[in-house]
MOPAC internal coordinates of N, CA, C and O (Angstrom, degrees):
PM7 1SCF
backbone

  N    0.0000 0     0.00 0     0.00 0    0    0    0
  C    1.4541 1     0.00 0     0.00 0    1    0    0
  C    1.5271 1   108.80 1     0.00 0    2    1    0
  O    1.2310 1   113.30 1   -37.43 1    3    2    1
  N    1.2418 1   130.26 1   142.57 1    3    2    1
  C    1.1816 1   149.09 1   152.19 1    5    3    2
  C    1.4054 1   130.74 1   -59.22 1    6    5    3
  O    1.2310 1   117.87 1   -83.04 1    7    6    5
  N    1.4429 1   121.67 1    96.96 1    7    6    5
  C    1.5896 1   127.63 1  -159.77 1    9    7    6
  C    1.6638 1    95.17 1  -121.56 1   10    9    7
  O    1.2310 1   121.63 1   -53.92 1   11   10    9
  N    1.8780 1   114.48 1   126.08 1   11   10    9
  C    1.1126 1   120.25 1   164.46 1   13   11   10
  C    1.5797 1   129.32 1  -109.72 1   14   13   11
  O    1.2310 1   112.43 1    -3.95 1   15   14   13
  N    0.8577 1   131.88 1   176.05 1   15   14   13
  C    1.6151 1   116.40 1   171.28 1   17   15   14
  C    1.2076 1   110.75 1  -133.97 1   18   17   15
  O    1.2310 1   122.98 1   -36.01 1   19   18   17
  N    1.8518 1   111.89 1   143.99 1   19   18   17
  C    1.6335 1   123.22 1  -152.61 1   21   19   18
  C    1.6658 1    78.70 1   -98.25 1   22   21   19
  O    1.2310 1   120.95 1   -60.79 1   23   22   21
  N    1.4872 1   115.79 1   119.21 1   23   22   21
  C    1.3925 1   119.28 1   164.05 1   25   23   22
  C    1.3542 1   138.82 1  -100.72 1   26   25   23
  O    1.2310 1   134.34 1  -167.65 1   27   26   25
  N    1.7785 1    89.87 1    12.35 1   27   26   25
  C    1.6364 1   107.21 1   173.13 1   29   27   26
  C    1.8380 1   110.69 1  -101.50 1   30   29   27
  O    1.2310 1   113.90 1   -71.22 1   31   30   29
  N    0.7087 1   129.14 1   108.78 1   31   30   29
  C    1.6859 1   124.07 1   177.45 1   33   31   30
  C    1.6852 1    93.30 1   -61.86 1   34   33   31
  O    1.2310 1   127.21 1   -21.91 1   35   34   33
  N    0.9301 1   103.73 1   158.09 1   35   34   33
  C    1.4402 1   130.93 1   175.28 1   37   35   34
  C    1.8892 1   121.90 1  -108.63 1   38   37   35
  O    1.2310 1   135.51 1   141.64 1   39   38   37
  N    1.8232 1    87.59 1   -38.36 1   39   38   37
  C    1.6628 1   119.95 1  -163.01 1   41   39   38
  C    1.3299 1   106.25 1   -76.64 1   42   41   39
  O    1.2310 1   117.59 1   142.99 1   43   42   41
  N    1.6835 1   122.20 1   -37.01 1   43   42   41
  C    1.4780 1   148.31 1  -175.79 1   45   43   42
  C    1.5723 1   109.04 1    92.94 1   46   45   43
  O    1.2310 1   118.67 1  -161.74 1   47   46   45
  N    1.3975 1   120.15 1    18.26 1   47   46   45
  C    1.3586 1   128.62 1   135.79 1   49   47   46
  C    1.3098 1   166.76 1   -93.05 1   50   49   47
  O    1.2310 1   108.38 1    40.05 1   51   50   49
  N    1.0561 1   139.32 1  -139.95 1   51   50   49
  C    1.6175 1   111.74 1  -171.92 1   53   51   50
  C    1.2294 1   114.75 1  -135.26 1   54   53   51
  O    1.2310 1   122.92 1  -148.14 1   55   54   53
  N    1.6823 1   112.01 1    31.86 1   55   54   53
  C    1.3211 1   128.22 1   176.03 1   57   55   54
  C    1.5841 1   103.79 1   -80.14 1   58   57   55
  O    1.2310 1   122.89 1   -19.94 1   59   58   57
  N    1.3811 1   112.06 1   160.06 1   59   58   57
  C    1.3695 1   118.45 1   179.54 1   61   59   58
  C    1.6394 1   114.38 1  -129.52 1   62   61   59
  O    1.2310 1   113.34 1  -100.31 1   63   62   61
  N    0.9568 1   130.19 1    79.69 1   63   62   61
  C    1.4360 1   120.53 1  -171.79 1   65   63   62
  C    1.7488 1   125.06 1   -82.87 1   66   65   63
  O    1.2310 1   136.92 1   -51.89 1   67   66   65
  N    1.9262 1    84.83 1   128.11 1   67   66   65
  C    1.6799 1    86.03 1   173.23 1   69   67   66
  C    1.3048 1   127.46 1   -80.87 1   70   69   67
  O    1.2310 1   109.03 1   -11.48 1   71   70   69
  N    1.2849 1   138.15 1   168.52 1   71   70   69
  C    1.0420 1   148.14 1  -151.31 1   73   71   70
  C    1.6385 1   119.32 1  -150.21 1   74   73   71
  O    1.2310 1   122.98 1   -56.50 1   75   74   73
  N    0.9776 1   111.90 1   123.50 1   75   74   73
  C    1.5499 1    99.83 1   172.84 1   77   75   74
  C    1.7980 1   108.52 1   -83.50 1   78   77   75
  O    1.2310 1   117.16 1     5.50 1   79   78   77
  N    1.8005 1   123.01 1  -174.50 1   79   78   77
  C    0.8362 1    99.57 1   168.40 1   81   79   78
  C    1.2541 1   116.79 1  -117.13 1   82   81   79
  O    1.2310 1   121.28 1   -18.51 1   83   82   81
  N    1.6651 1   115.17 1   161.49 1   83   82   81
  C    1.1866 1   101.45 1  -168.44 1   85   83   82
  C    2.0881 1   108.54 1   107.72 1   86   85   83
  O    1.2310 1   122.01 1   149.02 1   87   86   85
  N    0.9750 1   113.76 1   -30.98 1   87   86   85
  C    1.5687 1   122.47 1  -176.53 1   89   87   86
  C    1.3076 1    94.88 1   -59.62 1   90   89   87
  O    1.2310 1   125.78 1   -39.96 1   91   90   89
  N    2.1295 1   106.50 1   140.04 1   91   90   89
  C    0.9706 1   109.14 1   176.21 1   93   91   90
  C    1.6608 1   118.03 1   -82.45 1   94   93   91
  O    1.2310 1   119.26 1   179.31 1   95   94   93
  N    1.3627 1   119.01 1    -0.69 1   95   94   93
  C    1.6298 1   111.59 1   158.55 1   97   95   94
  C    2.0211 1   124.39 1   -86.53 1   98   97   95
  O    1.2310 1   140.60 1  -168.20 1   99   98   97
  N    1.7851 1    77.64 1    11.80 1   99   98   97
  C    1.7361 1    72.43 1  -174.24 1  101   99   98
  C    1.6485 1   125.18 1   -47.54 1  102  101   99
  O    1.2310 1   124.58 1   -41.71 1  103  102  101
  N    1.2372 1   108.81 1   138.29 1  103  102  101
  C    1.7270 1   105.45 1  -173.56 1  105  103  102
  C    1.4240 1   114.84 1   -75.46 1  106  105  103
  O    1.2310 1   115.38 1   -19.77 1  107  106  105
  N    1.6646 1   126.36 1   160.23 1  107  106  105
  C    1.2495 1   114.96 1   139.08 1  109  107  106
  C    1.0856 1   118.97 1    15.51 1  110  109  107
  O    1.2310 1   104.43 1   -79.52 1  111  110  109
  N    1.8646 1   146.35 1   100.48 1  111  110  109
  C    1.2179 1   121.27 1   154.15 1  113  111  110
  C    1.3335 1   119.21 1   -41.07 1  114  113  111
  O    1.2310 1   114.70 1   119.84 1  115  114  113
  N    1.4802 1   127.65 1   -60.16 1  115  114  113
  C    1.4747 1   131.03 1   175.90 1  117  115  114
  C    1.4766 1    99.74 1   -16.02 1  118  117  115
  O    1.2310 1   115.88 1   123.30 1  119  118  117
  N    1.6138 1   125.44 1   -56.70 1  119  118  117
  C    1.4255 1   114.48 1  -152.49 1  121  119  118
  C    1.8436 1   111.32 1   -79.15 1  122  121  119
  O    1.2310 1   124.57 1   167.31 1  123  122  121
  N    1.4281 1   108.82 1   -12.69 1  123  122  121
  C    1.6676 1   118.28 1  -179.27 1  125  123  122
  C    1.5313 1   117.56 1   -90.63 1  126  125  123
  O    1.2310 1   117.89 1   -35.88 1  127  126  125
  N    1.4975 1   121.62 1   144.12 1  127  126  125
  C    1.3840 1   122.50 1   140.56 1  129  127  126
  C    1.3718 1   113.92 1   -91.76 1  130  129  127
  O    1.2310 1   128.38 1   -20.76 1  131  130  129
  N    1.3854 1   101.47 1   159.24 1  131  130  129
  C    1.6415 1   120.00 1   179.25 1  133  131  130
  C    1.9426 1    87.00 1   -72.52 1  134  133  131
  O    1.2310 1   126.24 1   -35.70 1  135  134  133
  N    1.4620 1   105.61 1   144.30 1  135  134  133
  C    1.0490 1   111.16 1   170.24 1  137  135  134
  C    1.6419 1   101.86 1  -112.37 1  138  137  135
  O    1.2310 1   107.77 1   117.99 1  139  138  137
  N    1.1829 1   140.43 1   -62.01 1  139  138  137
  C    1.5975 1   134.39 1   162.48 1  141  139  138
  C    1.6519 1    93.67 1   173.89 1  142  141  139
  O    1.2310 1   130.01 1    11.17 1  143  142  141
  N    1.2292 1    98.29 1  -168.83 1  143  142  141
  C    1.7372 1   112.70 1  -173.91 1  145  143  142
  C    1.8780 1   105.37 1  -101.12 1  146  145  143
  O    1.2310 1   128.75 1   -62.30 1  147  146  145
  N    1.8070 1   100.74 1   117.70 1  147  146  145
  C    1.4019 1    86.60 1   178.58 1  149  147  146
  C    1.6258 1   113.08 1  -127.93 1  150  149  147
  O    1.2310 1   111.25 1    10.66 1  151  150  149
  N    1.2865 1   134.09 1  -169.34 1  151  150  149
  C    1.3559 1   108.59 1  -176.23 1  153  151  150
  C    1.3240 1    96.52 1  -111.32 1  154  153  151
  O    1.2310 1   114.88 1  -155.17 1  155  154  153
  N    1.8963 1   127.30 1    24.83 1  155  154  153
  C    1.3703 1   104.75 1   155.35 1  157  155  154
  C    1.5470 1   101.62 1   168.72 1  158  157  155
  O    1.2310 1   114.65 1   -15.89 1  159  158  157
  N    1.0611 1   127.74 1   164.11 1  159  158  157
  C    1.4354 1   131.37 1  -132.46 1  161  159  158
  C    1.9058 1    92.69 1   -83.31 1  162  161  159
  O    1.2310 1   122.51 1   156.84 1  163  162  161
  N    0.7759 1   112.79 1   -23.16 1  163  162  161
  C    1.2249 1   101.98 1   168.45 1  165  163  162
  C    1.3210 1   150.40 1   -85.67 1  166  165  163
  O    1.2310 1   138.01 1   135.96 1  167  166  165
  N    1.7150 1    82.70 1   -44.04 1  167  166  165
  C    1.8820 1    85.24 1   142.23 1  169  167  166
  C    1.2873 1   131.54 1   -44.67 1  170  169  167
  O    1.2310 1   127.71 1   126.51 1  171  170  169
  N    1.4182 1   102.76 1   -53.49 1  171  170  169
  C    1.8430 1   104.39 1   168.09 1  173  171  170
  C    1.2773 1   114.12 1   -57.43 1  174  173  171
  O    1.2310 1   115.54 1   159.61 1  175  174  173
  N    1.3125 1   126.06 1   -20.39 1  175  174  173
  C    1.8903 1   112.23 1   179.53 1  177  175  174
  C    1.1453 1   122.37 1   -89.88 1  178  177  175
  O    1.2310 1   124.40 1   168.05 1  179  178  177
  N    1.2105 1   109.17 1   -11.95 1  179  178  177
  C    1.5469 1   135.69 1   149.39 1  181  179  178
  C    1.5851 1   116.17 1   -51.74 1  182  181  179
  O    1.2310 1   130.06 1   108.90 1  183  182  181
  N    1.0499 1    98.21 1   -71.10 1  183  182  181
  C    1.6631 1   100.06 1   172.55 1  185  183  182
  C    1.5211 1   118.87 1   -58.93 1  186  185  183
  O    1.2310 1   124.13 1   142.88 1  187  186  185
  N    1.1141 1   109.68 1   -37.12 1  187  186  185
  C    1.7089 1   128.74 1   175.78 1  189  187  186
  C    1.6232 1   109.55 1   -48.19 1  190  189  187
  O    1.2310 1   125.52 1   122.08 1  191  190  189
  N    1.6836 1   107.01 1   -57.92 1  191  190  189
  C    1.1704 1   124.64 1  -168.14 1  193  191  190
  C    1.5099 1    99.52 1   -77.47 1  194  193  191
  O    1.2310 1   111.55 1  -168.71 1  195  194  193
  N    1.0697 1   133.53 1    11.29 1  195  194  193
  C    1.6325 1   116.78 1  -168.11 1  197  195  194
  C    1.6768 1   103.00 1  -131.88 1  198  197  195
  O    1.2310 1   121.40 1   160.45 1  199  198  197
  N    1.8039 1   114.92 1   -19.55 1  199  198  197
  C    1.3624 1   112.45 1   151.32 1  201  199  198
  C    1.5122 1   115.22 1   -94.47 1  202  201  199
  O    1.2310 1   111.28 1   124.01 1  203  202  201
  N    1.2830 1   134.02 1   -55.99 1  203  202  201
  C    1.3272 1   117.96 1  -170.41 1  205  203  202
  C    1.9469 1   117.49 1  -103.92 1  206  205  203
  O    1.2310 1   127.65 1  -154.37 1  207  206  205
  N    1.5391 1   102.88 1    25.63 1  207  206  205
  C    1.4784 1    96.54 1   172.85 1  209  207  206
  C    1.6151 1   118.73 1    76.86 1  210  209  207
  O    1.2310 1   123.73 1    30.04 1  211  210  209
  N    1.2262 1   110.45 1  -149.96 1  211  210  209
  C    1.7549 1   114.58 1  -177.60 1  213  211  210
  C    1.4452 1   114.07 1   -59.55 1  214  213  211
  O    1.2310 1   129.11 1   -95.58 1  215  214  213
  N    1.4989 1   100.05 1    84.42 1  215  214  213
  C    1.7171 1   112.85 1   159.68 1  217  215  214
  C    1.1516 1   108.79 1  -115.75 1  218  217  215
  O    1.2310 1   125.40 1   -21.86 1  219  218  217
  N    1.9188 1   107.23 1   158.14 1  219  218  217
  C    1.1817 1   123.57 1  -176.46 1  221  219  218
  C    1.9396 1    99.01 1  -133.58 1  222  221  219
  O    1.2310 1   118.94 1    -3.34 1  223  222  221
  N    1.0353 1   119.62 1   176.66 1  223  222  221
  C    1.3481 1   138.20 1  -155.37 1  225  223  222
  C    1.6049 1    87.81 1  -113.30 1  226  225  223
  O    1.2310 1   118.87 1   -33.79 1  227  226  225
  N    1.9804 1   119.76 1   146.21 1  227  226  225
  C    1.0259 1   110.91 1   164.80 1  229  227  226
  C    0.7759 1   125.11 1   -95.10 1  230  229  227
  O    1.2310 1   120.27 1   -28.67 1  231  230  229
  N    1.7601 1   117.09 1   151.33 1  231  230  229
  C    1.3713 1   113.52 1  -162.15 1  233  231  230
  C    1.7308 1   125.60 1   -64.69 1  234  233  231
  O    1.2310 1   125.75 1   176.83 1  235  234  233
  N    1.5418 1   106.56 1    -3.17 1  235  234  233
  C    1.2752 1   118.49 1   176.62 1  237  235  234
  C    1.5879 1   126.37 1   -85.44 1  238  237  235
  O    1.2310 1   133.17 1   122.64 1  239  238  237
  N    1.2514 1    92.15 1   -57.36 1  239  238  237
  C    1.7381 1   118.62 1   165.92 1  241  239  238
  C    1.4033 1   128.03 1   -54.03 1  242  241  239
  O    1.2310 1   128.65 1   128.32 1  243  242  241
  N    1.0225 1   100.94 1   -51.68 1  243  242  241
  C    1.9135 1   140.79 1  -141.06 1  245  243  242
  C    1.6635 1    99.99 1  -127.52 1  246  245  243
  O    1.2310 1   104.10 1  -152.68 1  247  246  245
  N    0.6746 1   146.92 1    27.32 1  247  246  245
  C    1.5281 1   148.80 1  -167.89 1  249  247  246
  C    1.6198 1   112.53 1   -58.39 1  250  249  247
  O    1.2310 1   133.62 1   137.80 1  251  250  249
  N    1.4035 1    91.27 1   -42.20 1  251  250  249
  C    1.6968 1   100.41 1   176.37 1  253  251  250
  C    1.6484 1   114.06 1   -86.33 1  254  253  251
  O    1.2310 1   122.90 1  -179.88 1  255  254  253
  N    0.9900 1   112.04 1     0.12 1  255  254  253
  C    1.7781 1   117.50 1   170.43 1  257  255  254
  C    1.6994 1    86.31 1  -109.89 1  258  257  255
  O    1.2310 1   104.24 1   142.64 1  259  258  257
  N    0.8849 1   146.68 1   -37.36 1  259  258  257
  C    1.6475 1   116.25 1  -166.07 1  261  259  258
  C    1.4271 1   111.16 1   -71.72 1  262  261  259
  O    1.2310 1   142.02 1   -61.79 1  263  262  261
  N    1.3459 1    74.86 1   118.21 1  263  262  261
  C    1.8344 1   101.08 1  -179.21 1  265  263  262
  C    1.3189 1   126.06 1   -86.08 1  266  265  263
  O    1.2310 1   121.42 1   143.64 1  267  266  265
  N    1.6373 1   114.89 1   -36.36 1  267  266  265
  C    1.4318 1   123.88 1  -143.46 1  269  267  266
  C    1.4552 1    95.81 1   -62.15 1  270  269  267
  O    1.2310 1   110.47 1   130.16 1  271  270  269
  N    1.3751 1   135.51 1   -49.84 1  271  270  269
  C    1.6127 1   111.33 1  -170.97 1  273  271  270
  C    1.3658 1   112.39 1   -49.11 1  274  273  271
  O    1.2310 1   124.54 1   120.92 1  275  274  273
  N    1.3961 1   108.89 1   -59.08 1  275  274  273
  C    1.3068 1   107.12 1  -158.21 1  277  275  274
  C    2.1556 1   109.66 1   -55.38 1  278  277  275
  O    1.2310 1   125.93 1   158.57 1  279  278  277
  N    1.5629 1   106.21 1   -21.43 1  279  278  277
  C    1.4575 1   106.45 1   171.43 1  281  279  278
  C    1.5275 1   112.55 1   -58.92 1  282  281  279
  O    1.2310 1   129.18 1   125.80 1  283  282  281
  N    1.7852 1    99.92 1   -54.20 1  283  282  281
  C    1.4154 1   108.68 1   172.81 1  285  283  282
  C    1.6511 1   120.24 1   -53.49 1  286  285  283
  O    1.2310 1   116.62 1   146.77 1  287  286  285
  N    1.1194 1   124.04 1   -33.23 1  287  286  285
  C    1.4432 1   129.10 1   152.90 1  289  287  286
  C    1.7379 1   120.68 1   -37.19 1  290  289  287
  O    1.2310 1   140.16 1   120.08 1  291  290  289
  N    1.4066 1    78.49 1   -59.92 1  291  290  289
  C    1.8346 1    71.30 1  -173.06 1  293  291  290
  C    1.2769 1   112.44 1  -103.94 1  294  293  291
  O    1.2310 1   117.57 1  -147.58 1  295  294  293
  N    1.4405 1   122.23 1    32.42 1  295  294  293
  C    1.0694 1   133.15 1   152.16 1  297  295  294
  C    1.3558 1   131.23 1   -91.75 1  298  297  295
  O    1.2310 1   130.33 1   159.31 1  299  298  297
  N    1.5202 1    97.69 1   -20.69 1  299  298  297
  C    1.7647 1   127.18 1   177.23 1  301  299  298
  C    1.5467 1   105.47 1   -87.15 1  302  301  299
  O    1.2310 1   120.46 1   146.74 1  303  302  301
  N    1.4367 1   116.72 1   -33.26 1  303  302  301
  C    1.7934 1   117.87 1   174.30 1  305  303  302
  C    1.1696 1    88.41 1   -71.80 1  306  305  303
  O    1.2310 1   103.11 1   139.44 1  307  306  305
  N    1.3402 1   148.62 1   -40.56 1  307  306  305
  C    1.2111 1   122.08 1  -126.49 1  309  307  306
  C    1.8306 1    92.18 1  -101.05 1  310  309  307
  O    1.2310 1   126.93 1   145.93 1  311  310  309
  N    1.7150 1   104.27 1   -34.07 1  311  310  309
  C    1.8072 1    88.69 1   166.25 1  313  311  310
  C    1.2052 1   113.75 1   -88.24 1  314  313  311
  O    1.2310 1   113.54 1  -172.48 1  315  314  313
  N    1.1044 1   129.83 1     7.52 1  315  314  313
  C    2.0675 1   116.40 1   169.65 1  317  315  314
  C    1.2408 1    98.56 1   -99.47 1  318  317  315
  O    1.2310 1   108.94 1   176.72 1  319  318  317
  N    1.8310 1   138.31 1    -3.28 1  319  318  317
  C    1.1820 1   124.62 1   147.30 1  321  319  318
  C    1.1461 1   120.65 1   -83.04 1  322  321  319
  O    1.2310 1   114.51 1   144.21 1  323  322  321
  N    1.2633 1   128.00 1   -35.79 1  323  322  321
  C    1.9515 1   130.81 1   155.88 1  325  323  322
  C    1.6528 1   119.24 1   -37.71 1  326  325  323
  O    1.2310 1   116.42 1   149.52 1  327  326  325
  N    1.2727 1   124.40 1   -30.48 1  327  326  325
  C    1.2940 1   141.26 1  -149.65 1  329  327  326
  C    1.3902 1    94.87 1  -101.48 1  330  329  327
  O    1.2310 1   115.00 1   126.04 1  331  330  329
  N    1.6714 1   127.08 1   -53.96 1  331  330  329
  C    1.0898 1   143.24 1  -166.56 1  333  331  330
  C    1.7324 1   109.98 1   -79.59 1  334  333  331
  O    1.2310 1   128.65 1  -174.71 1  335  334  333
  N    1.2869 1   100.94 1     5.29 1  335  334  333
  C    1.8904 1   116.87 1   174.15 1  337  335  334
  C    1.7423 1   108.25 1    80.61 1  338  337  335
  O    1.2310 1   125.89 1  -176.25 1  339  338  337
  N    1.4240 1   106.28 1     3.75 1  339  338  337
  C    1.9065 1   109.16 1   166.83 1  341  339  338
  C    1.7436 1    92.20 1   -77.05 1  342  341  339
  O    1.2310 1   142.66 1     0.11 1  343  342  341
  N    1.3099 1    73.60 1  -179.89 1  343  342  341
  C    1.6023 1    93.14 1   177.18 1  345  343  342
  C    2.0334 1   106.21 1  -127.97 1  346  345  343
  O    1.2310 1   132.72 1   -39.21 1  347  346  345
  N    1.2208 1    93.02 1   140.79 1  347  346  345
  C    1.6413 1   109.61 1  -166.96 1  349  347  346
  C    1.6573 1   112.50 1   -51.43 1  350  349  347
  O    1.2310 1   120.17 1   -81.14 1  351  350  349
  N    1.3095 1   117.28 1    98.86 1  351  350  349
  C    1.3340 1   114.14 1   166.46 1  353  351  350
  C    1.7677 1   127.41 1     4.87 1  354  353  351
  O    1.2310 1   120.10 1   180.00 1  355  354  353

């Protein structure tokens, strides 16, 4: 399968989302690079994550790479353990 990555945020952050091809949220081509042909969404987020950093999988395509809650999760333990006088995982 063919996986690209949307390198324009939309959100005003610094997430990068992969894409298979063909997904009906696919962006703007203008806004994607071709990432290459892999045999599955994770392999590609692998590859994703090792040129452009904090990517996540779409939640349409990519279901098993979308990460962001679970980041936002433990980003949320990590200040109600800061708050509670621990210190953040």
């Amino acid at each position: 399968m063919r996986y690209f990555v949307h390198c324009k945020s939309s959100i005003g952050n610094d997430l990068f989302l992969l894409h298979q091809n063909g997904c009906v949220l696919f962006p703007d081509p203008e806004t994607v690079e071709f990432l290459g042909d892999f045999d599955g969404a994770n392999e590609a987020l692998k590859a994703a994550r090792s040129r452009f950093g904090v990517t996540a999988g779409c939640r349409f395509c990519c279901p098993e790479c979308n990460v962001p809650r679970r980041a936002d999760a433990e980003a949320g333990d990590a200040r109600t353990n800061a708050s509670n006088g621990g210190s953040p995982p």
